[in-house]
C-alpha positions in Angstrom: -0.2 38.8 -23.1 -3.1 38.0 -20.9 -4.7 41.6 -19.1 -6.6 41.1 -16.2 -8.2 44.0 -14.4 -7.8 43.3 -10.6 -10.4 45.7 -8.3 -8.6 45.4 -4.5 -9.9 47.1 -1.5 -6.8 46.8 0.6 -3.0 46.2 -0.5 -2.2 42.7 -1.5 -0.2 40.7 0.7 2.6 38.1 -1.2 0.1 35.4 -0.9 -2.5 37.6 -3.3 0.4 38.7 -5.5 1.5 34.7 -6.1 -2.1 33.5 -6.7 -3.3 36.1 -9.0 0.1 35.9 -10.9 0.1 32.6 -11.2 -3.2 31.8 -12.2 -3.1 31.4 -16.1 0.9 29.3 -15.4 4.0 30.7 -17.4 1.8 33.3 -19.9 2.9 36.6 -19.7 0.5 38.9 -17.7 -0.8 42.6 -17.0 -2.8 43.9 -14.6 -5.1 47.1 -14.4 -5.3 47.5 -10.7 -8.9 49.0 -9.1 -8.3 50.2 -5.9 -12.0 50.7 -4.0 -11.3 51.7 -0.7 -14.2 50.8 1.7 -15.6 54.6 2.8 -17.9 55.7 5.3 -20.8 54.6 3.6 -20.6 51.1 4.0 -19.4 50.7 7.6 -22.4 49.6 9.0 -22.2 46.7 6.3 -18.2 46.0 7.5 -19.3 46.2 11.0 -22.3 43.1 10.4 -19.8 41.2 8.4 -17.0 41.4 11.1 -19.2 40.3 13.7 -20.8 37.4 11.3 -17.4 36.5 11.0 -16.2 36.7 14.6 -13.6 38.8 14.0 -14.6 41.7 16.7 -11.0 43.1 17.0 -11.4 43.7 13.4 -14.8 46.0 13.9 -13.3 48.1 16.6 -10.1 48.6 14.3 -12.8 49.6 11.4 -13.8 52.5 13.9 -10.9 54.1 14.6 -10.8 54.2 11.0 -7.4 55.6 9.0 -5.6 59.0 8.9 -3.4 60.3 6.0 0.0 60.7 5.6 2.0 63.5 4.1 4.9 62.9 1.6 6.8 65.4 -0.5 3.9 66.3 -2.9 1.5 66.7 -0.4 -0.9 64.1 1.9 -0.8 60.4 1.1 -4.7 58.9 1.4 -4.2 55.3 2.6 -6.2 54.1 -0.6 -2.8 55.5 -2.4 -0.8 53.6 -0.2 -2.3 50.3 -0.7 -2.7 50.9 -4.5 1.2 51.7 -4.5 2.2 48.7 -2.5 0.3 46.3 -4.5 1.5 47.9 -7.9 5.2 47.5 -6.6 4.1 43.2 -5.5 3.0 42.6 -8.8 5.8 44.2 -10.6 8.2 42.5 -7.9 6.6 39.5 -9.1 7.5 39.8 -13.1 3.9 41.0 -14.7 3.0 44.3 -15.9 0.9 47.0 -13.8 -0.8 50.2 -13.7 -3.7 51.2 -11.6 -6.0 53.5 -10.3 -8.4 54.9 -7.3 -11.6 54.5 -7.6 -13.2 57.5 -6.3 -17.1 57.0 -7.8 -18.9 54.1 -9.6 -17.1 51.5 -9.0 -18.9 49.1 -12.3 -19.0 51.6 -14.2 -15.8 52.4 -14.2 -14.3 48.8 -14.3 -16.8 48.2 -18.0 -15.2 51.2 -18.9 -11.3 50.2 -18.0 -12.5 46.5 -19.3 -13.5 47.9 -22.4 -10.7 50.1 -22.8 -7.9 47.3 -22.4 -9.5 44.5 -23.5 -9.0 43.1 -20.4 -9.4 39.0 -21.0 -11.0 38.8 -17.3 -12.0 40.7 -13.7 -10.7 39.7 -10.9 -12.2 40.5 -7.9 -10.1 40.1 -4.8 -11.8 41.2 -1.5 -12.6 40.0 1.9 -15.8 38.0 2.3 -18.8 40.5 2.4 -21.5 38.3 3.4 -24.7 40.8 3.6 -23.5 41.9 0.1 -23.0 38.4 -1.2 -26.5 37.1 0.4 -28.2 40.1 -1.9 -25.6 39.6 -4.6 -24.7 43.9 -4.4 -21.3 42.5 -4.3 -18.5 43.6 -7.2 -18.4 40.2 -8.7 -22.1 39.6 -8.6 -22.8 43.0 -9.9 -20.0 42.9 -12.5 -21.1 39.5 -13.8 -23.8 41.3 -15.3 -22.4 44.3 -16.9 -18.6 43.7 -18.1 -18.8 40.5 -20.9 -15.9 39.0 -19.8 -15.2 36.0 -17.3 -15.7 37.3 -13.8 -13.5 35.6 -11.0 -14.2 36.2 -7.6 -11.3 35.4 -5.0 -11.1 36.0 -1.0 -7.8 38.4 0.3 -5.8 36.5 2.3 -4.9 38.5 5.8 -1.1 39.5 6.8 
């Protein structure tokens, strides 16, 4: 079986779940799901990439920012949410998952899970981040460096 570890920043839509599932054709395939929400501390860098991008809608959305939810065993962050969906998609879709919020560190905890599962690849499936790809302080750049496994970088398609 072929183990990818998939580091998301929003729930994957059916057009992420087909690509990364189909990827290596009719092998067998598991995923270890890193959900990074985007916090606080980057929203200046959201805000220059939405306007680079033109999507201006999408920068006053990023403002009003998200609330949580409660359900039976207490509040529901939407970073549990998303990581819940996209768990459900992939098994949906026939292939193996189990994932995770990333609260801190986010390379240092994907060498770790990499290292741990003997993950055959990364996958990094985000929106395009351009001041962070310009400087390479992006996941895949940075991650290219530390993990010693193939490092694919893909864009998120939109709903």
């Amino acid at each position: 079986m072929f183990t990818s570890v998939l580091m998301i920043e929003k729930p994957l839509v059916p057009a992420d779940v087909e690509l990364v599932t189909t990827l290596h054709g009719e092998e067998p395939v598991s995923f270890v799901v890193l959900m990074q929400p985007r916090g606080d501390q980057d929203r200046l860098l959201r805000a220059l990439d939405d306007v680079a991008l033109g999507e201006l809608d999408e920068a006053v959305r990023e403002a009003a920012g998200e609330e949580e939810t409660t359900a039976e065993d207490g509040p529901v962050s939407p970073a549990e949410r998303s990581l819940e969906h996209s768990l459900e998609a992939l098994r949906a879709a026939g292939a193996d998952a189990v994932g995770q919020i990333v609260r801190n560190h986010p390379i240092d905890l994907l060498t770790s899970v990499v290292r741990e599962t003997r993950a055959d690849e990364v996958i990094v499936l985000t929106a395009p981040h351009l001041v962070e790809e310009f400087f390479h302080r992006d996941w895949a750049s940075r991650a290219r460096h530390r993990v010693g496994v193939p490092v694919l970088k893909l864009f998120a398609h939109n709903d």
